[in-house]
C-alpha positions in Angstrom: -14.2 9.2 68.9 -17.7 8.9 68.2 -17.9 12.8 68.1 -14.9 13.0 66.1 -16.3 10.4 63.5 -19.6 12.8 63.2 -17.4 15.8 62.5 -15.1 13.8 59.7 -19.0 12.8 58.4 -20.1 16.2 58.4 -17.2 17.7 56.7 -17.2 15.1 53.9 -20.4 15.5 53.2 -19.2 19.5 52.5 -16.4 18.1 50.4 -18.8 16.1 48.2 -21.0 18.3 47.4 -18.2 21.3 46.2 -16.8 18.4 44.2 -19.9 16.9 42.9 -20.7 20.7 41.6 -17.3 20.5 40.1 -17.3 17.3 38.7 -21.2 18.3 37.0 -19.5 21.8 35.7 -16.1 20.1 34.5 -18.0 17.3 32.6 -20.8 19.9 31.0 -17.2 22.1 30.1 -15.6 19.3 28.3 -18.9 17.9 26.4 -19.9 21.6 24.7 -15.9 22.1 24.2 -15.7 19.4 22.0 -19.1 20.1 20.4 -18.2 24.1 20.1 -15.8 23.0 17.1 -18.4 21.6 15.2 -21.5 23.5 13.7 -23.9 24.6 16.2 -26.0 21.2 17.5 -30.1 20.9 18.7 -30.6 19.0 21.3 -30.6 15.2 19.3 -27.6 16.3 17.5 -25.8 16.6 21.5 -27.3 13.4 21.8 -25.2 12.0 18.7 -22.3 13.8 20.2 -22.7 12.4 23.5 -23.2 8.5 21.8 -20.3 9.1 19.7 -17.8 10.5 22.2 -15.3 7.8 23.0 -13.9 10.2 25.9 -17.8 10.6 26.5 -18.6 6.7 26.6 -15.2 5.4 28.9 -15.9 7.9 31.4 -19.6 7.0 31.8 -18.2 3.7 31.5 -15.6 3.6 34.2 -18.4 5.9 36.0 -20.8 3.2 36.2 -17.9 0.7 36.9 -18.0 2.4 40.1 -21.1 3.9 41.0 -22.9 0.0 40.6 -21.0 -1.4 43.1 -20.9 1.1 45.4 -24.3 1.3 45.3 -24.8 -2.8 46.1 -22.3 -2.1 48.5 -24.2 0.8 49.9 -27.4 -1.1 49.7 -26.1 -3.9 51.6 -24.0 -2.3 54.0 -27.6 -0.4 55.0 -29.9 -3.5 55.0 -27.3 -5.0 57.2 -26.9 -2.5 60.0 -30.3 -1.4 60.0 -31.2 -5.2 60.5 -28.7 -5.2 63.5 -30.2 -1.9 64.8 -33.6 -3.5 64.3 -32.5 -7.3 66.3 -30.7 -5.2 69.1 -33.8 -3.0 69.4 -35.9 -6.5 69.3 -33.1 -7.7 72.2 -33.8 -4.5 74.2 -37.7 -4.7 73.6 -37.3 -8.4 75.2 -35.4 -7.6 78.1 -37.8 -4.6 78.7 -41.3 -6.3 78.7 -39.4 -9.0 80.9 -38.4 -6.8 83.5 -42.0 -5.4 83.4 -43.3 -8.7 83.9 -40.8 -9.4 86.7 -42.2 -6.0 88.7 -45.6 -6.9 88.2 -45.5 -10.3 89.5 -43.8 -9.1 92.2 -46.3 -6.1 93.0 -48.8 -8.9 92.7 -46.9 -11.2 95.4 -46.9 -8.3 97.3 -50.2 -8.0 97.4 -50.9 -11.2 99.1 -54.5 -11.2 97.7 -54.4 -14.9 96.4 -56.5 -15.2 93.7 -56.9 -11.7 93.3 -53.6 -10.6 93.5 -53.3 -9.5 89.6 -57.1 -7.8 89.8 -55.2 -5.5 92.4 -52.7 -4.4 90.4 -53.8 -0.4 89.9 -52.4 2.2 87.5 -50.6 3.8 90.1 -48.2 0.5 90.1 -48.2 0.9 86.2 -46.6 4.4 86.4 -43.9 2.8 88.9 -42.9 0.5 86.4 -43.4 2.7 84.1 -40.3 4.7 85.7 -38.2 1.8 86.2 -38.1 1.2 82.4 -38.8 4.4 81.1 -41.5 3.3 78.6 -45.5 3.1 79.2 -47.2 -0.1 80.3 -50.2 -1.5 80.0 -51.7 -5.3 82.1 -54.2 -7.4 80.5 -56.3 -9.3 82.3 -56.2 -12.1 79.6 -58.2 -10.4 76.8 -59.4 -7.0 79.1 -56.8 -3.8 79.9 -56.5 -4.0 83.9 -54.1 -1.5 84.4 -52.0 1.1 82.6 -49.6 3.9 82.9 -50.9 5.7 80.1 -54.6 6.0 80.8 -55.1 8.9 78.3 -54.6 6.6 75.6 -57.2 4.4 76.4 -59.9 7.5 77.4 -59.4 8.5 74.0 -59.6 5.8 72.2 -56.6 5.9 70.5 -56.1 2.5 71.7 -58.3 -0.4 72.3 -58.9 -1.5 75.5 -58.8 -5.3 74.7 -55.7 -7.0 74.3 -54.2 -7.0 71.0 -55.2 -9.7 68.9 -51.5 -10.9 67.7 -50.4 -10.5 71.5 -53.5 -12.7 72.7 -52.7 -15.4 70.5 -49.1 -15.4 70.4 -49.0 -15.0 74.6 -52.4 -16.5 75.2 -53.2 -19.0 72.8 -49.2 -20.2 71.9 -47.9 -20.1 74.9 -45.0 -18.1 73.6 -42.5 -16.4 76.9 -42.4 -12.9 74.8 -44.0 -11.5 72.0 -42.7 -8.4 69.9 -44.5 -6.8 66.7 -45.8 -3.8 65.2 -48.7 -1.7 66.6 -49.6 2.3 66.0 -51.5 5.2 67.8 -53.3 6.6 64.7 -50.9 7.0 61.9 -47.8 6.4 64.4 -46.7 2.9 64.3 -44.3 2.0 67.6 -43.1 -1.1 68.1 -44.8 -3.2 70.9 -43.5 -5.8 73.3 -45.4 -8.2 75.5 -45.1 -11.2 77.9 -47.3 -13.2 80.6 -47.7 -12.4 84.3 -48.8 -15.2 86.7 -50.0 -14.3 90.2 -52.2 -16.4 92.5 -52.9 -18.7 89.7 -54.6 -16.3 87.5 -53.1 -15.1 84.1 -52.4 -12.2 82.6 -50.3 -10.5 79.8 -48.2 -7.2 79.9 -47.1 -5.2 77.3 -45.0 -2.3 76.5 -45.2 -0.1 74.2 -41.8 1.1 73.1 -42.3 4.8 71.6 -39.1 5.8 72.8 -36.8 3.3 71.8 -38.7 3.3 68.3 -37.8 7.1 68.1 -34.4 6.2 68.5 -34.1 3.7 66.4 -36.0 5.8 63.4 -33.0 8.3 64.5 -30.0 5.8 64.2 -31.7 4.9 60.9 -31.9 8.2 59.5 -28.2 8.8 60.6 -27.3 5.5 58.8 -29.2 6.2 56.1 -27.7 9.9 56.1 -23.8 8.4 56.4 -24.1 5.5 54.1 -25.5 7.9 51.6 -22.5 10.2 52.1 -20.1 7.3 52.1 -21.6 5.8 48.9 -21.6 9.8 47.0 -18.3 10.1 48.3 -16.7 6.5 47.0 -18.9 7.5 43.4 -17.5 11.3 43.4 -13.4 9.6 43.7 -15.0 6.8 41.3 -15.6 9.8 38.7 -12.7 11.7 39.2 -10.6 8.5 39.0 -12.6 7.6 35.4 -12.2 11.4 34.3 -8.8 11.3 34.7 -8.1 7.6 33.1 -10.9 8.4 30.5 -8.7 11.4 29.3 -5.6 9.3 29.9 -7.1 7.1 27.5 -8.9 9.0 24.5 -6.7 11.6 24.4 -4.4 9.3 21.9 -7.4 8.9 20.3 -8.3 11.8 19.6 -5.1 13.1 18.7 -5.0 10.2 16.1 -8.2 11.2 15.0 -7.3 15.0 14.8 -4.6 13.5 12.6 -6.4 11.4 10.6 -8.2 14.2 9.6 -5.4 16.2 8.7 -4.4 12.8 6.1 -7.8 13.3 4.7 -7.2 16.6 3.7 -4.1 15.6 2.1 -1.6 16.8 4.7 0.7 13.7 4.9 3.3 15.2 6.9 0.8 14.8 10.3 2.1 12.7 13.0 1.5 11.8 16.7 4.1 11.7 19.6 4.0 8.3 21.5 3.1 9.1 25.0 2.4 5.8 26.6 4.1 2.4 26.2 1.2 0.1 25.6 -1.2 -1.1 22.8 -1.9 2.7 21.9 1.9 3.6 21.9 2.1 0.4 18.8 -1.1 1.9 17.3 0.5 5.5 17.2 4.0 3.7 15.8 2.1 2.0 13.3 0.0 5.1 12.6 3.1 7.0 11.7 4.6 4.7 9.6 1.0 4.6 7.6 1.5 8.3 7.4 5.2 7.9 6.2 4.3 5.0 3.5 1.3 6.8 2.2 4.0 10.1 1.7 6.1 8.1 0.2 3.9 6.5 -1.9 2.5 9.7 -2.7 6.0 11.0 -4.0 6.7 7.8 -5.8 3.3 8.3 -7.8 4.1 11.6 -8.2 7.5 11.0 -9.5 6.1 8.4 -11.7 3.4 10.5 -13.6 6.1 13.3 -14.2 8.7 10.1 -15.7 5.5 9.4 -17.7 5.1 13.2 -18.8 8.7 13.6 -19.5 8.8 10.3 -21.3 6.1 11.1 -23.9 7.9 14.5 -24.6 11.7 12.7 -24.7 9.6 10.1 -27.0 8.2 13.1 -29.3 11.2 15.2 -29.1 13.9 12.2 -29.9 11.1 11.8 -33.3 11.4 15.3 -34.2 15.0 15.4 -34.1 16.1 12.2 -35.6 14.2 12.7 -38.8 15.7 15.9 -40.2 19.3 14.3 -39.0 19.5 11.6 -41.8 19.0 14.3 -44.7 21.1 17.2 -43.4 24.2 14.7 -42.9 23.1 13.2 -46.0 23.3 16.2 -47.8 26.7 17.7 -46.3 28.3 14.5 -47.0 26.6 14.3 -50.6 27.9 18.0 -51.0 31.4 17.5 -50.0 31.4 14.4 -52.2 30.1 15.8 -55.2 33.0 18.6 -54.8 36.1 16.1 -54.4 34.6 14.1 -57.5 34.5 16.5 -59.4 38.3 18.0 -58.4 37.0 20.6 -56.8 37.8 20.4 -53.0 35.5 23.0 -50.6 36.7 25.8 -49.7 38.6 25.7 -45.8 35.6 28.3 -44.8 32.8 25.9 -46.7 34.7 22.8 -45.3 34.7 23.7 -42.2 31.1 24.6 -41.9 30.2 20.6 -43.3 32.4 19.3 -40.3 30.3 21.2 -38.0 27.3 20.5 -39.5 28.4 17.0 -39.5 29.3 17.2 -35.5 26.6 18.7 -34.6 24.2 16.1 -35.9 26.0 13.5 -34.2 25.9 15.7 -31.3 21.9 15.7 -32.2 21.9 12.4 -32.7 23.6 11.3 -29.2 21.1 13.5 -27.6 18.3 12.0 -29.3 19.6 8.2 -28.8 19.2 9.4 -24.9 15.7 10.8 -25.3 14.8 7.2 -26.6 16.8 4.9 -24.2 14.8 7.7 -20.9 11.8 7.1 -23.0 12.0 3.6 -23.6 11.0 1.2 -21.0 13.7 -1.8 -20.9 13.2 -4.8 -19.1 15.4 -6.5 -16.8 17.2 -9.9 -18.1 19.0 -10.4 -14.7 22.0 -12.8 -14.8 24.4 -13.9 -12.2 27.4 -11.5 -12.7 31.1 -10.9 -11.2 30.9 -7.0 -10.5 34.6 -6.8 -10.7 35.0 -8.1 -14.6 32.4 -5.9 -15.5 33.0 -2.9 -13.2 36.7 -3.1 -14.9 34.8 -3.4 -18.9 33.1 -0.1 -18.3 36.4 1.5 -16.8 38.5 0.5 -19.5 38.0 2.2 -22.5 38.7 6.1 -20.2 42.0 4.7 -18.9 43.9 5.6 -22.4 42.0 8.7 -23.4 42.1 10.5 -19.5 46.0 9.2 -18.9 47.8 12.1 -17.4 44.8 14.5 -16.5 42.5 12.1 -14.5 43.4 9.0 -11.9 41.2 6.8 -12.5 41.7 3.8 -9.4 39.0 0.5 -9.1 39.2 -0.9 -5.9 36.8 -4.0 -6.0 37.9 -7.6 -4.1 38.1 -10.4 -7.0 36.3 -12.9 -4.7 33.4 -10.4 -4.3 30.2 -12.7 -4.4 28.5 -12.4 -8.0 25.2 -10.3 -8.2 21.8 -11.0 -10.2 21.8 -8.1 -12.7 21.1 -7.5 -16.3 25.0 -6.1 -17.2 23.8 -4.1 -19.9 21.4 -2.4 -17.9 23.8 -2.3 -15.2 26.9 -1.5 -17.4 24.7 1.9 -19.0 23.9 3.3 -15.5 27.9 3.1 -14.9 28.8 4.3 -17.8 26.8 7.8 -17.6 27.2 7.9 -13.3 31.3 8.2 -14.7 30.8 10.5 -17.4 29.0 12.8 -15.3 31.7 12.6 -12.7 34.2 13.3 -15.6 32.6 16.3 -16.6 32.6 17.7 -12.8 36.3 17.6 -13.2 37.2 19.6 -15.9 41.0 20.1 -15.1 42.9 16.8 -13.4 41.5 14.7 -10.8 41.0 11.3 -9.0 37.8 8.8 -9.7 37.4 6.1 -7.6 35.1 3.2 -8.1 34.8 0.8 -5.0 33.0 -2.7 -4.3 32.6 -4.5 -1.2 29.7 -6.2 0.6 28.6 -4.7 3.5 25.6 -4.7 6.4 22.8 -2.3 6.0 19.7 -1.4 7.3 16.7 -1.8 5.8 16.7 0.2 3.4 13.9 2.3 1.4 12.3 0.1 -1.6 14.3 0.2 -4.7 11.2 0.6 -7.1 7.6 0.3 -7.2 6.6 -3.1 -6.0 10.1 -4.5 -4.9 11.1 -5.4 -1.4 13.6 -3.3 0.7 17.1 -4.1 1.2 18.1 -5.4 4.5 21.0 -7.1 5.7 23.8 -7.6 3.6 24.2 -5.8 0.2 26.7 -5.2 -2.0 28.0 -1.4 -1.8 29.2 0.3 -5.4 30.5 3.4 -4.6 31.8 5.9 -7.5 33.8 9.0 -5.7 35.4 11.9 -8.0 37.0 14.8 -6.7 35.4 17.3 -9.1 33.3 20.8 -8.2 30.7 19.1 -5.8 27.1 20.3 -5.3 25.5 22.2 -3.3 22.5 20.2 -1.2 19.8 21.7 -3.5 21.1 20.4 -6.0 21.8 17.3 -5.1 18.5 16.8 -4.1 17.1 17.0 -7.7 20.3 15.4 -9.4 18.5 12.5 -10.4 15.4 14.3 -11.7 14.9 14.3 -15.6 16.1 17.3 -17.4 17.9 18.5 -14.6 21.6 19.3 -14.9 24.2 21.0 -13.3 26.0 21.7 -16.9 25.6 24.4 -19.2 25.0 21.7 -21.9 23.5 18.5 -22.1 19.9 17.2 -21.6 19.7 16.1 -17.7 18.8 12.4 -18.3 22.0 10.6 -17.6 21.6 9.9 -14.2 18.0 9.8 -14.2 18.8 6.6 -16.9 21.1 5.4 -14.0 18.9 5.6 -11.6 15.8 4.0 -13.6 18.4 1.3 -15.0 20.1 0.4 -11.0 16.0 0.3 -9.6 15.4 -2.1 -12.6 18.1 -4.4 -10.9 16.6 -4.0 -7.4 19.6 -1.5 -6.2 19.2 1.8 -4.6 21.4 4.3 -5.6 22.2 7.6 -3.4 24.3 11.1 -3.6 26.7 12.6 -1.1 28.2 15.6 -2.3 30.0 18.9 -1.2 30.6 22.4 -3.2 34.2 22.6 -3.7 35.1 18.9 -2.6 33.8 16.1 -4.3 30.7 14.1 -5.0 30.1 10.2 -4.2 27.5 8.0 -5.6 26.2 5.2 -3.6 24.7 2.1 -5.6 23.3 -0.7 -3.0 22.5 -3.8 -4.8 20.7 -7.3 -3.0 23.3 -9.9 -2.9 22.3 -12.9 -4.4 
């Protein structure tokens, strides 16, 4: 097992250091790919990179999560069984120098000398010890060597030949059954174990000196040191693969919200991020997106604003330039064809006929100049609470006589429909041109049909700059005709001024209707088809 374990050590320690080389080269790879993108950096600017790297600061984060304790733990798992190797070698150093003393006292009762039984004791005796515990001993007659197996050592000097001091007084002087401390030959410390010896009465001490167990523990050490160090590189290198891995896990929806941010800055508003995860970064993407989405919108609406703005100063110029020549060119081919019957002189049918179309075509001029003021105008609202049915069945009215026989007209509105908050003239104008264009889309016979009913909706798009959305429940206008229909371009820009789908007219109908439903806090909406129809949706809060 033991050899088994050493193997397993061996071959982790080959796996650690391929993946700590990996680890070093895929961290250095992912630090200079994210500063390659930027303009070439010196070595403080990589500094500022590698502070203000969020990927950067969670990895060395979750690395340091896990390198610090594994590192106590490492520390302590070390201090501890080196302690243990140290007591057990303390234990073995105990029960060595007591077996010595156990020999020599009994080589000294052999000796039957009395007195003089320890003073007999030679080296020779010392080297038979010396074999029965497989480490060199030396016997101290109190404070004097007596006898050793290790002579040389004492010739030379390299020891002393009195007895150590901290062994005299802890063995002497204390009176303590076994002694065990620190000693060295030179600049090689070994640890040293003594203990009395009594033999006819006379006192002595005899110590080991344990080179060979210290050499094995400094080995077991070294291995321990060696394994703990694997074990702790190991843990760290799975530590930093395991942070690498969350760390991109983590910034990567940062970054790609960054990257899109970015992207917003320079005006592309159409960026977005795809949710990946299902947690706080999932929300902050969502909410992201529906920034990116508002400021679009927004974006639109302001454009769409400063064009109504642009357009509105020219309707406001144009609808002056026109309605000032009107009044004297009617007044003068009315004054003309006047002056001619007073006098008994009718026009001519050529000249008369000219003055009629004079006199249509400036009230022709005149209608189109009343709708350049009403687009340029800016009405305010007077809501009121109002029964859509009585005033959906006012505007109808008066094209019920006039279209009898070419075009159906059918209302289909509930009489208990709740009332709305609208201004009804306001409200009443949008109608009005919504069914005049429809008309004009069915130039031969046809069916309009204007419905009302209350119905759920979603939450709907804000009506106007500064209102609320519609949610919930709404009431639903819906004005269908079965006329040409439009193609989706076009109904895209129906309700855009000075558009118009007709070879005459000045495109601001339904961009009146569409101002005047927004002022009462409706949406309004197209459907339409070439070849089969067009519906227009007008949502309105309920009261």
């Amino acid at each position: 097992v033991i050899t088994w374990l050493g193997h397993l050590i061996n071959l982790s320690e080959l796996v650690l250091l391929a993946g700590m080389l990996y680890l070093v080269l895929l961290v250095v790879s992912s630090l200079f790919s994210s500063i390659a993108l930027r303009t070439p950096a010196s070595g403080r600017a990589l500094l500022r990179e590698i502070r203000s790297s969020f990927y950067l600061k969670l990895f060395f984060a979750f690395v340091a999560s896990v390198v610090v304790p594994v590192t106590i733990l490492a520390i302590a798992t070390r201090t501890y069984f080196a302690n243990q190797l140290l007591a057990s070698a303390d234990e073995t150093a105990a029960r060595t120098v007591t077996t010595a003393q156990r020999l020599v006292e009994d080589y000294a009762t052999l000796q039957q000398r009395g007195a003089s039984a320890l003073t007999a004791i030679d080296d020779q005796i010392m080297v038979l010890v010396r074999r029965a515990i497989d480490e060199d001993v030396n016997l101290f007659d109190r404070n004097r060597l007596q006898a050793t197996s290790a002579r040389d050592l004492f010739a030379s000097r390299l020891l002393s030949m009195r007895t150590p001091g901290d062994v005299y007084r802890s063995v002497v002087l204390d009176r303590l059954p076994t002694f065990i401390g620190d000693e060295q030959i030179g600049a090689v410390p070994f640890r040293l174990a003594a203990a009395p010896v009594t033999a006819g009465g006379r006192e002595g001490v005899v110590t080991v000196a344990l080179t060979t167990k210290q050499l094995d523990i400094e080995q077991q050490i070294d291995e321990l040191d060696r394994r703990v160090l694997s074990g702790a590189l190991l843990f760290s290198l799975l530590g930093a693969a395991l942070g690498y891995w969350m760390a991109e896990r983590i910034a990567d929806p940062v970054n790609r919200l960054t990257r899109a941010t970015r992207r917003i800055a320079r005006g592309d508003l159409d960026a977005r991020i795809a949710a990946t995860s299902s947690d706080e970064l999932r929300r902050l993407v969502e909410d992201f997106n529906q920034m990116a989405a508002d400021l679009k919108r927004q974006r639109a609406e302001l454009e769409r604003t400063q064009r109504l703005e642009a357009w509105a100063d020219m309707a406001r110029q144009v609808a002056h330039d026109i309605k000032n020549p009107l009044t004297p060119i009617q007044l003068s081919a009315e004054h003309a064809r006047r002056v001619n019957v007073d006098r008994g002189r009718p026009l001519s049918p050529v000249l008369d006929d000219c003055v009629d179309a004079i006199l249509t075509q400036v009230k022709l001029l005149r209608q189109i100049s009343a709708e350049f003021s009403s687009f340029a105008s800016s009405p305010t609202a007077r809501p009121e609470p109002t029964t859509l049915p009585v005033l959906i069945e006012e505007v109808v009215e008066p094209y019920r006589a006039g279209l009898a026989g070419r075009i159906e007209i059918h209302v289909d509105a509930a009489p208990n429909l709740p009332p709305v908050t609208i201004d009804r003239t306001l409200f009443a104008r949008a109608l009005t041109n919504i069914i005049e264009n429809a008309l004009h889309a069915m130039p031969g016979q046809g069916r309009l049909t204007i419905a009302a009913r209350v119905d759920a909706v979603a939450a709907a798009a804000p009506a106007a700059s500064g209102s609320s959305p519609i949610s919930g429940s709404a009431v639903v206008v819906e004005i269908t005709d079965t006329g040409v229909g439009m193609d989706p371009e076009s109904a895209s820009k129906i309700f855009e001024p000075y558009f118009s789908t007709k070879a005459t007219g000045t495109g601001l109908g339904l961009t009146i209707a569409k101002r005047n439903v927004e002022l009462n806090g409706g949406t309004i909406d197209v459907r339409s088809r070439r070849g089969s129809g067009t519906t227009v949706t007008i949502l309105l809060p309920m009261t």
